[in-house]
C-alpha positions in Angstrom: 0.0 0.0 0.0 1.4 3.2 -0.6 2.1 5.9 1.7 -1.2 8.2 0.3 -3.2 5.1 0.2 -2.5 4.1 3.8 -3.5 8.2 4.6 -6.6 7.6 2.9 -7.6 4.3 4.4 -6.7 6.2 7.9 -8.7 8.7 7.5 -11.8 6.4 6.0 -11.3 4.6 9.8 -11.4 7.6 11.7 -14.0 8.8 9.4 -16.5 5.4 11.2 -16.4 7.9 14.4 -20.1 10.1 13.9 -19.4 13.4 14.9 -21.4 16.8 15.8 -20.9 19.8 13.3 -19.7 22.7 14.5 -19.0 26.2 12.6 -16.2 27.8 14.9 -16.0 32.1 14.2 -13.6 34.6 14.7 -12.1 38.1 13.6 -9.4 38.6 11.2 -6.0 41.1 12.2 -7.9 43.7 10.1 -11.5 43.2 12.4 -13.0 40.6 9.2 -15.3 38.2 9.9 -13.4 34.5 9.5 -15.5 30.9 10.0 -14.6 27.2 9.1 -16.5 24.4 9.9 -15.2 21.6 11.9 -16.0 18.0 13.4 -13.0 17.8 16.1 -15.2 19.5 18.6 -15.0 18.2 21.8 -16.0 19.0 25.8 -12.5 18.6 27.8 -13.7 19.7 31.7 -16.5 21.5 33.9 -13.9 23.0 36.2 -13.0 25.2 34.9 -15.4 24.6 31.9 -13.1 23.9 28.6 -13.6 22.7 25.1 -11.1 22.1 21.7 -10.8 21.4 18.6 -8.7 20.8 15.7 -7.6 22.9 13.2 -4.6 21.8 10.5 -1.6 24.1 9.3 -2.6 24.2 5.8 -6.0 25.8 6.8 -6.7 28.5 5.4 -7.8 29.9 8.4 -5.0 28.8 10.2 -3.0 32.9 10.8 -6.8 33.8 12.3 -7.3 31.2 14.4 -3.7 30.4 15.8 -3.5 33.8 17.0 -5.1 34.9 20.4 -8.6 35.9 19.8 -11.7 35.4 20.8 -13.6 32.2 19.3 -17.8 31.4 18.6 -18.4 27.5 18.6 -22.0 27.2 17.2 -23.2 23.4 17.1 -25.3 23.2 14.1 -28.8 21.5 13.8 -30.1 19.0 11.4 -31.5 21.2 9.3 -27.9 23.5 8.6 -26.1 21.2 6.3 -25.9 24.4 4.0 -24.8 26.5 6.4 -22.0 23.5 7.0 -21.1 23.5 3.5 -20.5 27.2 3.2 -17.8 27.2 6.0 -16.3 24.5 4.7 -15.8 25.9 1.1 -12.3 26.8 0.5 -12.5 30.6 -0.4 -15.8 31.4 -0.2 -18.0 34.2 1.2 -20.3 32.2 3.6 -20.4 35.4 5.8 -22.9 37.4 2.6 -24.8 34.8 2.4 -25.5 34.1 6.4 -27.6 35.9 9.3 -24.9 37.3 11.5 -23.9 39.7 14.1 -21.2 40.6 16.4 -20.9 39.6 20.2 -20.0 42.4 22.6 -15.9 40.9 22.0 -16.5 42.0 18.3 -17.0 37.9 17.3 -18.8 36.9 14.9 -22.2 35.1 15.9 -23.9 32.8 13.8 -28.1 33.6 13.8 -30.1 30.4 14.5 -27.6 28.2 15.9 -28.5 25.6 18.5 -26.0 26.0 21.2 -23.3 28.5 20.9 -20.2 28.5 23.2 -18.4 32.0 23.7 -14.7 31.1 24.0 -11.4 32.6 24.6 -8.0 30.6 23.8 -6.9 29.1 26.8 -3.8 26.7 25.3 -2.3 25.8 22.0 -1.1 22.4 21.1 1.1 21.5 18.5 -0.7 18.4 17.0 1.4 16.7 13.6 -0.5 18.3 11.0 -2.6 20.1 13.1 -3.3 22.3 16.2 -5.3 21.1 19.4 -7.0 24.6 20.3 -8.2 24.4 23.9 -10.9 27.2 24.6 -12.2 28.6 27.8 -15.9 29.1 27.6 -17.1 32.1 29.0 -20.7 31.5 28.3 -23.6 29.6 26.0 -26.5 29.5 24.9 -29.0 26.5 24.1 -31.7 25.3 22.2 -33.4 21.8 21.9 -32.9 20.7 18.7 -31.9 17.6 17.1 -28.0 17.9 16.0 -25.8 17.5 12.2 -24.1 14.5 12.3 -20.8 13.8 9.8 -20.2 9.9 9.7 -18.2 8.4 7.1 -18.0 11.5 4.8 -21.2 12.0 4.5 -24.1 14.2 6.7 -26.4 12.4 8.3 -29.4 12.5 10.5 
């Protein structure tokens, strides 16, 4: 098996793992609105309350997010696959076509999220390919919805 072929089979295991989807927000240097949606969410401790996620080097949201700024983690419902999409589109403008508005840090917030997690960076691991981003939460909101699941590649519900 070749080396790229062995990277693909890899990631078609981890891929067996359902996940959450998650649209994590924050501001450019220059005070822009920057998103990307992830699936490496995850709760690390109630005391004091802490969350991370993933975020590779080749991202190209990486210079927004591995800098010190405030972060949004809004857990999408069932029903935002499209909103998914638009964050995870390499390039694109998924803030023109989204209902959004600042928090009182100047963060983009996502409209008509289920559960949104106000976050400030707490620690910074250097992860292979990637970046483990630990985030203090500072507060949330919640609403009872049913969740967007990613399981082998695909959405799901």
């Amino acid at each position: 098996m070749t080396r790229q072929a062995e990277r693909r089979a890899l990631r078609d295991v981890f891929g067996c793992f359902a996940t959450g989807v998650c649209v994590i927000t924050t501001t450019s240097a220059a005070g822009e609105p920057v998103g990307m949606t992830v699936n490496s969410f995850n709760s690390v401790s109630l005391a004091p309350p802490l969350v991370s996620w993933c975020i590779g080097h080749e991202s190209s949201c990486f210079e927004h997010f591995d800098s010190a700024r405030p972060f949004n983690i809004h857990i999408l419902a069932r029903d935002q696959e499209p909103l998914s999409r638009a964050f995870a589109e390499r390039g694109g403008q998924p803030f023109r076509a989204v209902s959004w508005q600042q928090d009182a840090s100047g963060t983009p917030l996502l409209n008509d999220c289920p559960v949104r997690l106000y976050c400030v960076p707490h620690e910074r691991i250097e992860a292979g390919d990637h970046v483990l981003i630990i985030g203090a939460v500072n507060g949330f909101e919640i609403a009872d919805q049913q969740p967007l699941v990613f399981y082998r590649g695909a959405y799901t519900g």
